[in-house]
N, C-alpha and C positions, 0 to 999 in steps of 0.2 A: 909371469906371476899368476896361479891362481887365485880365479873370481871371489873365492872366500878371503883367501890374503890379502885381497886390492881391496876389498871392500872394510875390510877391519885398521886396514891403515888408511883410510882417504873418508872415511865413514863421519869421523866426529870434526873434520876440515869441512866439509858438507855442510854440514850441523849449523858450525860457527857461519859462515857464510850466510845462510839463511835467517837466523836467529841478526845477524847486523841489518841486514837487508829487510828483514819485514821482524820490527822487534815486538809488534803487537803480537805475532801470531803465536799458536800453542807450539811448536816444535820438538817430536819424541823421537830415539832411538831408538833400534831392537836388533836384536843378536839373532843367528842361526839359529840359537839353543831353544830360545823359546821359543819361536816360529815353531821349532819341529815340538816342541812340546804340547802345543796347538795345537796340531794338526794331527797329533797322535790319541788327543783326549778328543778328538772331534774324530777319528777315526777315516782320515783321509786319507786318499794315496798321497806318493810324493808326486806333484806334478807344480810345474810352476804357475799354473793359477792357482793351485790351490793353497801354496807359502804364499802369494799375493794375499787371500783373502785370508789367511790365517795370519798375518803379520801386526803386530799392534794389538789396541783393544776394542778398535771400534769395528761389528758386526753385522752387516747388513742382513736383514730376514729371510732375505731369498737372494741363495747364490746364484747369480749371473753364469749363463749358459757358457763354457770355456768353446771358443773358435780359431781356428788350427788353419791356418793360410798356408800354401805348400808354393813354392817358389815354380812357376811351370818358364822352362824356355820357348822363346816365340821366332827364335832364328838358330838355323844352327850352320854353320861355317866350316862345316869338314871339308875335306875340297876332294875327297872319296864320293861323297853323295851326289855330286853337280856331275848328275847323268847324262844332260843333254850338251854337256862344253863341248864345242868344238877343237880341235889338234891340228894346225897345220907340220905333216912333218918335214923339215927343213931340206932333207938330201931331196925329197922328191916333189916338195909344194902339193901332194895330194890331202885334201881336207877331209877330215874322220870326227866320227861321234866319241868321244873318250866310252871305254869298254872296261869300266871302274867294277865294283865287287857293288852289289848292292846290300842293303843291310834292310 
């Protein structure tokens, strides 16, 4: 199911949940439609901080800087790269450096 589908069915389940669970508070909904509406009279790109900060009515003065974390790997487990494994070959018991492809 796409993200916009899932969210327009499970959207107003949300709602109720929240609104039983803390009945003092304000609790609003919003649609795609006005989000981009928003975002088009403010002259925004599409990015999704900035449907974050367009979403609803309430407007902070000064948009908060958008910061973009990138996943880095810190191991990696090719069994091509392990250059210095050793190989015993079995017919002869002589021990060798593996002579893999480097990258």
């Amino acid at each position: 199911m796409a993200g916009a589908a899932f969210m327009n069915t499970v959207r107003w389940h949300i709602a109720e949940i929240f609104r039983s669970k803390f009945p003092d508070a304000e609790i609003h909904t919003t649609n795609g439609a006005a989000t981009k509406a928003s975002r088009r009279t403010q002259r925004m790109a599409k990015t999704h901080a900035n449907d974050a900060y367009c979403m609803g009515k309430f407007r902070p003065r000064h948009k908060a800087k958008e910061m973009h974390y990138k996943k880095r790997r810190r191991n990696d487990r090719v069994l091509s790269k392990f250059y210095d494994a050793k190989y015993i070959d079995a017919r002869t018991g002589k021990k060798s450096l593996r002579q893999g492809i480097r990258q």
